[in-house]
Legacy VTK file of the C-alpha trace (Angstrom):
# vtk DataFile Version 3.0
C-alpha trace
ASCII
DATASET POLYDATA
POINTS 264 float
23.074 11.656 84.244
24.925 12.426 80.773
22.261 13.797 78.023
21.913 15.815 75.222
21.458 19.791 76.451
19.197 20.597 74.088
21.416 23.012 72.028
22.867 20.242 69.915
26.196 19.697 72.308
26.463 16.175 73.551
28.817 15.193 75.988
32.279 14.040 75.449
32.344 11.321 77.403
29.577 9.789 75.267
30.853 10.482 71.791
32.186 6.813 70.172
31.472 6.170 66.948
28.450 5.139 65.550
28.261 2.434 62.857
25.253 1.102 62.983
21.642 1.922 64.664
18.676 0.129 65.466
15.360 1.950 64.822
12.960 0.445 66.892
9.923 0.983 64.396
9.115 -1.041 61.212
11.171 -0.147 58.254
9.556 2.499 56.081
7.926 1.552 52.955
9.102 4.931 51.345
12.086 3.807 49.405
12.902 8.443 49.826
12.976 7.733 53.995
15.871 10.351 55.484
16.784 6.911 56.885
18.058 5.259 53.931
19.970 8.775 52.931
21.148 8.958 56.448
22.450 5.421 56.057
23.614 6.144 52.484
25.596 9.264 53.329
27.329 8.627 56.634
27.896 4.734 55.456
25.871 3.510 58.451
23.792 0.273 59.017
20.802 1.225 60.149
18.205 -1.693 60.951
14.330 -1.650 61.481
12.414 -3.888 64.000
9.304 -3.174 65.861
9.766 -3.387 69.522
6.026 -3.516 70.632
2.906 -4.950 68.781
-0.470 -4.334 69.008
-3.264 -7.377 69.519
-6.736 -7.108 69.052
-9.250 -7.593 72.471
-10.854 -10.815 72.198
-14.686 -9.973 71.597
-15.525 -11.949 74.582
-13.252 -9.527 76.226
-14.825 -6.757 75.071
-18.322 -7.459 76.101
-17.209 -7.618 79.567
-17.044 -4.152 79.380
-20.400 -3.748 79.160
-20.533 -1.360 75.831
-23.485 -0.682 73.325
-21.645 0.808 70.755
-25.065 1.779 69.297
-25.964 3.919 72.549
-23.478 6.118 71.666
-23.559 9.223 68.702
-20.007 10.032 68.538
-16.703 7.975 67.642
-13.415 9.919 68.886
-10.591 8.541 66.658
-6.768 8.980 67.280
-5.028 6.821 65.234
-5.412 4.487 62.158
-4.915 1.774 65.137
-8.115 2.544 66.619
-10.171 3.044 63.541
-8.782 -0.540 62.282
-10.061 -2.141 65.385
-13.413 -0.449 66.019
-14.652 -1.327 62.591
-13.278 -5.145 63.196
-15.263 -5.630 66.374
-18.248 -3.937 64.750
-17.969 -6.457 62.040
-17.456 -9.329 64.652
-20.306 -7.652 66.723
-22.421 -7.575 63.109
-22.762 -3.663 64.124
-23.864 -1.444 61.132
-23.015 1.990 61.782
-25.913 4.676 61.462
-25.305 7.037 58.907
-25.719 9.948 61.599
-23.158 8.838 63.683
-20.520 11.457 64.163
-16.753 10.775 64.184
-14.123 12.952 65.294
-10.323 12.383 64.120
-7.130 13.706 65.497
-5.989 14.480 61.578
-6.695 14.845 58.447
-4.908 11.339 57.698
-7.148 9.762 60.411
-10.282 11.061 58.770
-9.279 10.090 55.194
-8.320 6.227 56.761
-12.020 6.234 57.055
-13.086 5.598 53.845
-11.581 2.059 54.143
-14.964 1.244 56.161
-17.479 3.722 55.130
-18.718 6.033 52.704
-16.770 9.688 54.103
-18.706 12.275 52.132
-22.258 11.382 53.155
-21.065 11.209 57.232
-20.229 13.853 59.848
-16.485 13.555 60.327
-14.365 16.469 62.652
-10.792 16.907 62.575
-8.252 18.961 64.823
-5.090 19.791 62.982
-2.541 17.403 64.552
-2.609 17.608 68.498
-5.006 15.905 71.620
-5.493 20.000 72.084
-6.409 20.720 68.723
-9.218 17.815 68.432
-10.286 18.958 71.798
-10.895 22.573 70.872
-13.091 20.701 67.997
-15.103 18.926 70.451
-16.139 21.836 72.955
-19.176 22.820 70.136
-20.172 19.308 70.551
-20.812 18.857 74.407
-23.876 17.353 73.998
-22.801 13.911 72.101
-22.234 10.690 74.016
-18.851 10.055 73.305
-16.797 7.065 72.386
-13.470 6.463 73.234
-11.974 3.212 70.914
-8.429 3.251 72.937
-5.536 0.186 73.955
-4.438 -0.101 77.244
-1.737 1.963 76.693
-3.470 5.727 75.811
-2.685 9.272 76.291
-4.561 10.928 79.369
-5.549 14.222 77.223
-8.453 13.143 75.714
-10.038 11.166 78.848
-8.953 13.719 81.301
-10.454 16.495 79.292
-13.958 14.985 78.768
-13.783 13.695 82.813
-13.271 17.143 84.013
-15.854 18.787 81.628
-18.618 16.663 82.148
-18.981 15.173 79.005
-20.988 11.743 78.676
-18.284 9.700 77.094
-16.919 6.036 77.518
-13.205 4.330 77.114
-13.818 1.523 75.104
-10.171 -0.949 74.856
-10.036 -2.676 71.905
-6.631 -3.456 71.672
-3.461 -3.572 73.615
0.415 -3.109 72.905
2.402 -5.768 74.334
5.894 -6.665 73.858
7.510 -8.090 70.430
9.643 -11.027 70.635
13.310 -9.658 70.394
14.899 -12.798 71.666
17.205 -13.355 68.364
18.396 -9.655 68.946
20.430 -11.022 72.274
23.731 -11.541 70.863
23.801 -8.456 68.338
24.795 -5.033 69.619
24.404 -1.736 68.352
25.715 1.433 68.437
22.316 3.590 68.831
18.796 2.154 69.591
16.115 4.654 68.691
13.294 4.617 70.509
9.666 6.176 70.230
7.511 5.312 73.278
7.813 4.130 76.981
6.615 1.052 75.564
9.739 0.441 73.501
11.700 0.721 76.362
9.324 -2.227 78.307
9.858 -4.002 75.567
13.509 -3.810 75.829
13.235 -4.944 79.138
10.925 -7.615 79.206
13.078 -9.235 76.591
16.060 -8.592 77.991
15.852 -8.418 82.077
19.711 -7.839 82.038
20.320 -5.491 79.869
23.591 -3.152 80.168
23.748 -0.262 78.263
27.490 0.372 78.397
28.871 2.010 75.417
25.254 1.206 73.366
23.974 4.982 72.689
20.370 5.679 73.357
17.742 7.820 71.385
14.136 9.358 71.962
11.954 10.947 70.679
9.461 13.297 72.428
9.528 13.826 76.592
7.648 10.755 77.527
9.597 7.961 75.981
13.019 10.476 77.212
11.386 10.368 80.865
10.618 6.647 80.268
14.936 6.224 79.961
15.627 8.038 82.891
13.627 6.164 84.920
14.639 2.763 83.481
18.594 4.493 85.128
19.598 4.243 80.776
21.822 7.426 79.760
19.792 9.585 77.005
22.474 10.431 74.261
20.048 12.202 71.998
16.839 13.353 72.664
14.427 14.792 69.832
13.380 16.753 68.880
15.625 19.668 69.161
15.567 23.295 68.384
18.210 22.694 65.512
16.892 19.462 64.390
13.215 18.751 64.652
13.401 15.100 63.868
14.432 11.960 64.818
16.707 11.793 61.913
18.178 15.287 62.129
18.783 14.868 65.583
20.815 11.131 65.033
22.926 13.491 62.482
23.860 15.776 64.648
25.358 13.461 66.958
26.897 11.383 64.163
29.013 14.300 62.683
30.118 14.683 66.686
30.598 11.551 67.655
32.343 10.364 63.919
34.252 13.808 63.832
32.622 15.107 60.765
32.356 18.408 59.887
LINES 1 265
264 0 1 2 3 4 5 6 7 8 9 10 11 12 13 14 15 16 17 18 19 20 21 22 23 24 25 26 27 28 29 30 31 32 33 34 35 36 37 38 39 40 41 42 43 44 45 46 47 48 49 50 51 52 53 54 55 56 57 58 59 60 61 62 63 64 65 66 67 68 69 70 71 72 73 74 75 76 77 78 79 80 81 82 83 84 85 86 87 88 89 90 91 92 93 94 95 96 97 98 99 100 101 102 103 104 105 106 107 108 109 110 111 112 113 114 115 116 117 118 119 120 121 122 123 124 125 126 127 128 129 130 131 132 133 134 135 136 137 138 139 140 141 142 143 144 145 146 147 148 149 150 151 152 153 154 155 156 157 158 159 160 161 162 163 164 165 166 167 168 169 170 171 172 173 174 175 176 177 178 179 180 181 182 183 184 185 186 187 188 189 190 191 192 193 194 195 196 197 198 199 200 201 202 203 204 205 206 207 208 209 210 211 212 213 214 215 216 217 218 219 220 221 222 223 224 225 226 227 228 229 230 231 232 233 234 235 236 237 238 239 240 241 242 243 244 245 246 247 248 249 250 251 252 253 254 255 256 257 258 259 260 261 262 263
């Protein structure tokens, strides 16, 4: 299977021109994106849509899960996702949170998103720098909180996998779920690179489009999972961030631009 080696050399055989690209996330609100000056300095056409969306579980959903949030003395957060639909079905649920509950964040970011629902300097918050790893290094001094997972369907095994094999007293709780965006009025417009962020962009792709040839339409990932995710759908991977050279998505689409449009 043709791919990028890693090293910033991509194939020949895959090299046509790129004119325009569809990014498969929702256009950025920061008017200084390297997308815009990507499109701006290589004359490109570069497109935003969100391939996947994410839908709230129905509170009657939820209680057949059989959770007491209030049983609980620690919130694990790992995305602004999660926090926005914990606090929802707390407000549905007419759920106060105590103000000794404990919350532990993935981020910085994460923990600061918190003071859209409660008061962050009088409550217990933990944060790991960036990584599943990092947060989980946090929560080994804290083995002896019940744990609370807020989570979609579609979740990262770190987390859950860690706290299973260390006997920690901890819960999943799904409160929301990524499905598929409608894409239908994409079926007649082709582009030269679709850039892709998750295994569940590439469902997407599929659900919308059961038929769907790749031919000369370049692919792009970013991290292994979503990469893995192509090779199993049989797709070619034409660029696959990050690299060595080029540590974004961004950087790596340049790369193979100046290749592909023979610029040096």
């Amino acid at each position: 299977m043709s791919q990028n080696s890693g090293n910033g050399i991509f194939p020949k055989e895959r090299l046509f021109e790129v004119q325009s690209i569809l990014v498969s996330q929702p256009k950025p609100s920061n008017p200084n994106s390297p997308y815009f000056s990507l499109a701006q300095k290589y004359g490109l056409k570069i497109d935003f849509r969100p391939f996947i969306q994410v839908e709230p579980v129905h509170v009657k959903e939820f209680r057949k899960q059989k959770i007491n949030i209030l049983d609980f003395t620690a919130i694990i957060f790992t995305s602004r996702n999660a926090v926005d639909h914990f606090f929802n079905m707390c407000q549905q649920l007419k759920i106060e949170m105590p103000a000794d509950m404990k919350y532990f964040c993935i981020s910085e970011q994460t923990a600061n998103y918190l003071q859209k629902y409660i008061v962050i300097r009088k409550r217990k918050i933990f944060t790991g720098s960036r990584t599943p790893s990092d947060l989980i290094e946090v929560m080994k001094k804290h083995k002896g909180e019940k744990f609370l997972y807020p989570c979609s369907t579609i979740r990262k095994d770190d987390i859950p996998k860690f706290l299973s094999e260390n006997d920690y007293e901890f819960k999943e709780a799904i409160l929301y779920e990524t499905v598929a965006s409608d894409l239908s009025d994409l079926a007649d417009i082709k582009y030269d690179i679709i850039a892709f962020f998750s295994p569940s962009g590439i469902n997407s792709l599929f659900v919308n489009f059961p038929d769907f040839k790749q031919n000369n339409t370049r692919i792009a990932t970013f991290g292994p999972t979503t990469a893995n995710a192509v090779k199993e759908a049989g797709l070619i991977l034409d660029v696959n961030a990050p690299l060595p050279e080029a540590p974004s998505m961004t950087g790596a689409l340049e790369l193979y631009i100046k290749k592909a449009n023979g610029i040096k």
